[in-house]
C-alpha positions in Angstrom: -75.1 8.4 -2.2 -74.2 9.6 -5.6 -70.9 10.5 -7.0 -70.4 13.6 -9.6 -69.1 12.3 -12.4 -65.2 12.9 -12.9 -64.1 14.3 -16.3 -62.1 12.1 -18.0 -58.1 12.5 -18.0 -57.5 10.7 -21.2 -56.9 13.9 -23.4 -54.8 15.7 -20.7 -52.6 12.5 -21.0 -52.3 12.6 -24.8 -51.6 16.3 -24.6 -48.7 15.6 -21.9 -47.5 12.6 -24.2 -46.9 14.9 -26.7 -45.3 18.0 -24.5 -43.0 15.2 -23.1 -41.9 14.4 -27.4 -41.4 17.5 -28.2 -39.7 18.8 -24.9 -36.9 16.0 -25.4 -36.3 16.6 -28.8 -36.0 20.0 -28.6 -33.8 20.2 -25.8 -31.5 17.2 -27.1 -29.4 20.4 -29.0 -28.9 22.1 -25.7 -28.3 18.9 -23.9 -25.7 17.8 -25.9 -24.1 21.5 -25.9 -23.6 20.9 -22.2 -22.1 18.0 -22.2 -19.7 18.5 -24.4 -19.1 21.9 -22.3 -18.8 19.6 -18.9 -17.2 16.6 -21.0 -17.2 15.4 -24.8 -19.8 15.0 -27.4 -18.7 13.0 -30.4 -19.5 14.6 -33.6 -20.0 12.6 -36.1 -17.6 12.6 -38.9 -15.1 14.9 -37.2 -14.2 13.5 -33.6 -15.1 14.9 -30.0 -16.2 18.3 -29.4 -14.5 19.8 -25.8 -15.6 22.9 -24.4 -17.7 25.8 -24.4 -16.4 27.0 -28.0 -17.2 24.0 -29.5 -20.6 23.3 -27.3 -22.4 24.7 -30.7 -20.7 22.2 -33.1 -22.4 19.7 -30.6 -25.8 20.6 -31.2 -25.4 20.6 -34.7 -23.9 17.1 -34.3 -26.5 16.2 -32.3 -29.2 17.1 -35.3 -27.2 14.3 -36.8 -28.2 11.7 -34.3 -31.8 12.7 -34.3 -31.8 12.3 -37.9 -30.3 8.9 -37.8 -33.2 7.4 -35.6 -32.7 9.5 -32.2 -36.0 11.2 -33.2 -37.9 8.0 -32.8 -36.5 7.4 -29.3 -36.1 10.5 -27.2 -39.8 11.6 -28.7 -41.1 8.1 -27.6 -39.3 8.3 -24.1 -39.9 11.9 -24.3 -43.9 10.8 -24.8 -43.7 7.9 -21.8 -42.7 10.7 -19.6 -45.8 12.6 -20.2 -48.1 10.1 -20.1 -46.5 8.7 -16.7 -47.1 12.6 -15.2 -50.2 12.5 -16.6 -51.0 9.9 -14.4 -49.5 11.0 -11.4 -51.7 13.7 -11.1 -54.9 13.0 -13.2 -56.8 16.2 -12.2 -54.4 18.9 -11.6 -52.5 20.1 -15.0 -49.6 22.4 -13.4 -47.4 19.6 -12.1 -48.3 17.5 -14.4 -46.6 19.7 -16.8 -43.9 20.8 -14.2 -43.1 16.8 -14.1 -43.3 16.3 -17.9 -41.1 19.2 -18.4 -38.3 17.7 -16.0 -38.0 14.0 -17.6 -38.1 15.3 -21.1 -35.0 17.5 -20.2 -33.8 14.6 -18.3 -34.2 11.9 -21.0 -32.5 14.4 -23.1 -29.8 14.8 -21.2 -29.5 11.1 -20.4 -29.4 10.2 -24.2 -26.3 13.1 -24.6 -24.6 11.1 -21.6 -25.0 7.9 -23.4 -23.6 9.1 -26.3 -20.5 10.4 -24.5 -19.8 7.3 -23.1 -21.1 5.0 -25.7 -17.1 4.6 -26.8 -16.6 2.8 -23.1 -19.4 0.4 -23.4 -19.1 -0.6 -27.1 -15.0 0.5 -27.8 -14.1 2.9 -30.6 -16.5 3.5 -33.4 
């Protein structure tokens, strides 16, 4: 009884990894516009922004945070998420990029929650 041979899933798991750190940094602008829409976004060097009107100063301020190391974190979480789907479904690409889609967004919006609330956890800064 022989078995076919079963293409490796190694490079569809790289090319997820890197969907995933792209997807997250990409969408940390937008996720950071709606939170400050739905709540606050601190901007750095000029306070809190509220609202829909200021939801684009956000995502400018949120360039701000990428620059300052968030780059190397939400690509990295971003990347974990793609590998992990990857995995979950080793021969079949479509939900494996349906899944690594969603926890990129997620982890993006996660790390704009954080931020928002970062004041609670660690007091004024």
């Amino acid at each position: 009884m022989s078995h076919a041979p079963q293409p490796d899933p190694t490079p569809l798991a790289w090319k997820e990894a890197l969907c995933g750190a792209l997807t997250a940094l990409v969408a940390a602008p937008a996720a950071a516009a709606l939170v400050a829409t739905l709540y606050r976004f601190p901007v750095p060097l000029s306070g809190y922004a509220r609202g829909f009107r200021e939801a684009p100063v956000a995502a400018l301020g949120s360039l701000f945070y990428l620059a300052l190391g968030g780059v190397f974190l939400l690509g990295f979480l971003g990347a974990a998420g793609g590998f992990i789907a990857s995995r979950a479904f080793p021969r079949n690409p479509r939900p494996a990029r349906r899944l690594t889609l969603l926890i990129a967004v997620i982890t993006a919006l996660l790390g704009a929650i954080a931020l928002a609330v970062l004041e609670f956890i660690v007091g004024p800064w």
